[in-house]
C-alpha positions, 0 to 999 in steps of 0.5 A: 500500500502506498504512503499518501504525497503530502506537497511542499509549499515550493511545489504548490507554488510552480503548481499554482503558477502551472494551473493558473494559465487553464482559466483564461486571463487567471493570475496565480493569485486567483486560484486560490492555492492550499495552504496542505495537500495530500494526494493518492500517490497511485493516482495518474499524475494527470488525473491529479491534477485535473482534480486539484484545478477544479477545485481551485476554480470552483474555490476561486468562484466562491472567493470571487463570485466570477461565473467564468470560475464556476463554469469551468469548474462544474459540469453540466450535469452538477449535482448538490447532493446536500442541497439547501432548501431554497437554493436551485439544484444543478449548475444554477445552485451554487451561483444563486448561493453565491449571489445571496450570500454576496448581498450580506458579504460583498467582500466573500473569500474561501480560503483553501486550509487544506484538500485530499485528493484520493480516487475521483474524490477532493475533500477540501477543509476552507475558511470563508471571511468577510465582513458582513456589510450587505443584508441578510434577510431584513437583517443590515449587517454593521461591518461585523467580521464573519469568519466560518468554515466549511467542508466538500467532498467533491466528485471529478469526473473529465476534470469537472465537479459533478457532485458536491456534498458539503457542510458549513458552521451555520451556527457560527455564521449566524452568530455572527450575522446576529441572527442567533444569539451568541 
């Protein structure tokens, strides 16, 4: 049994630099780069890397909110397998959440902690940030800090997400965006 590659900063660097170049006019600085990453060492070097470049544009998407993003990340037949009430299923899901999400926390970013790459899966631990100057609801926000983290388990196939199960510390964002009490 093979041991997983854990990837140096350096080579998540030329990396992202490499990668960069796959979304038309992306710089390296949006893509959002993994602070860690562990990949299936007996997984197709190509196969790799087309995986970890979806997930850093659909990342990039949610640290943007740029549709060019999504669309490169996510296949036609995009399925939220852990879908919201209210939000859209297939494609249109994850820009209705992003646009809503924008109007409480125009200045959104995800950071990328950490992805697991193994099979046709990516398992990303991120870290969204902002400053909730938008509404919520009837709710104003006031500038406060919002800061929460999530989880995905993404599915690749052909280098596209076609599936997306996901988590998010609702409790702790809506803390913060004072909907529920501290």
């Amino acid at each position: 049994m093979r041991k997983p590659l854990s990837i140096s900063a350096l080579s998540l660097s030329l990396f992202a630099a490499a990668s960069a170049c796959y979304v038309q006019g992306a710089g390296a600085e949006d893509l959002p780069a993994p602070r860690s990453m562990v990949i299936d060492a007996s997984l197709p070097r190509a196969q790799a890397d087309a995986e970890i470049l979806a997930a850093r544009r659909f990342y990039a998407f949610w640290s943007t909110g740029e549709p060019r993003y999504l669309d490169a990340a996510i296949a036609p037949t995009f399925t939220d397998r852990t879908l919201p009430k209210g939000r859209p299923q297939g494609p249109e899901g994850p820009a209705f959440a992003s646009t809503s999400f924008r109007a409480a926390v125009p200045d959104l970013s995800c950071e990328v902690e950490q992805l697991i790459v193994a099979g046709d899966r990516v398992v990303a631990h991120l870290r969204f940030r902002g400053r909730f100057t938008g509404a919520f609801g009837d709710r104003k926000g006031a500038g406060q800090a919002v800061d929460f983290i999530a989880t995905d388990i993404l599915r690749v196939q052909d280098g596209r997400i076609t599936d997306n199960w996901h988590i998010e510390d609702n409790l702790t964002l809506f803390q913060q965006l004072g909907v529920v009490a501290q």
